[in-house]
C-alpha positions in Angstrom: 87.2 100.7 81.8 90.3 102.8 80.7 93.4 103.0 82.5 96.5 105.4 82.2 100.6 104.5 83.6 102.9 106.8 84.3 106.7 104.3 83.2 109.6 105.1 84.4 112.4 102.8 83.9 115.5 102.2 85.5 117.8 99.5 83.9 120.4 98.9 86.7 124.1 98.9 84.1 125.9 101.8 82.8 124.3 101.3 79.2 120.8 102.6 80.4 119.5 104.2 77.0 119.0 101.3 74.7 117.0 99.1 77.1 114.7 102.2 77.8 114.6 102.7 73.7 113.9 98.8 73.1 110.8 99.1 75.7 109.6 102.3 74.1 109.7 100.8 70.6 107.9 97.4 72.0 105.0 99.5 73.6 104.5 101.0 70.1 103.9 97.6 68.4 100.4 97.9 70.6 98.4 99.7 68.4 95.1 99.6 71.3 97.0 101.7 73.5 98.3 105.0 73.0 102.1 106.1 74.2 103.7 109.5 74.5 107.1 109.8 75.9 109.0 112.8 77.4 112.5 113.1 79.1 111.1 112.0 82.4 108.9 109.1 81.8 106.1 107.5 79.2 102.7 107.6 79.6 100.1 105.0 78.4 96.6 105.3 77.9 94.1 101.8 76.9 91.3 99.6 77.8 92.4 98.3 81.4 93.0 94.8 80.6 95.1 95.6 77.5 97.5 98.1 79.2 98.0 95.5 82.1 98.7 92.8 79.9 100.9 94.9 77.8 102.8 95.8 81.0 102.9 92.6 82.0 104.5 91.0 79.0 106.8 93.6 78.3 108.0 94.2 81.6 108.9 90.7 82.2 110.4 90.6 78.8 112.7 93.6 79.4 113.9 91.3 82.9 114.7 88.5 80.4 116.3 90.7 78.1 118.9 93.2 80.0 118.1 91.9 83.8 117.7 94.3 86.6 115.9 97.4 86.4 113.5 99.3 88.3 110.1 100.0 87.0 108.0 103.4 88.9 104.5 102.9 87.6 101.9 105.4 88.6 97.7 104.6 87.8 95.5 106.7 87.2 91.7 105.1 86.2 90.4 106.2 83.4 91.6 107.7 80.1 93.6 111.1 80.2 94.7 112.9 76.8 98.0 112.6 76.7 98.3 115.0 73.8 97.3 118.1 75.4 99.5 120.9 76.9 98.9 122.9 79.9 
């Protein structure tokens, strides 16, 4: 089964940026799961079982890394191009 997330994340300091860029270039070293990010939020689009895991992982990773922070997730089963333009 395919699975696409809507990310958003919220990193709770005034240096925001570089714990959103350091999850960003972590979600890239998945090469089964596609990412495109825009200026609101990044989308993610895999098998079901590797996007969880990956969120899993990383999200608990970015905890360790630069503590709080707010994660908005949206799911939507089954795969969506996250290429194409409307």
């Amino acid at each position: 089964m395919q699975l696409t997330v809507d990310i958003s994340m919220y990193p709770l300091h005034d240096n925001y940026k570089d714990p959103i860029r350091w999850l960003i270039k972590r979600l890239d070293s998945y090469p089964s799961v596609e990412r495109v990010t825009n200026s609101l939020s990044t989308q993610v689009t895999g098998d079901y079982d590797a996007v969880m895991q990956m969120l899993s992982v990383e999200m608990k990773a970015a905890y360790e890394q630069f503590g709080t922070a707010v994660f908005v997730c949206k799911f939507l089963q089954g795969e969506f191009d996250l290429r194409r333009r409307t």
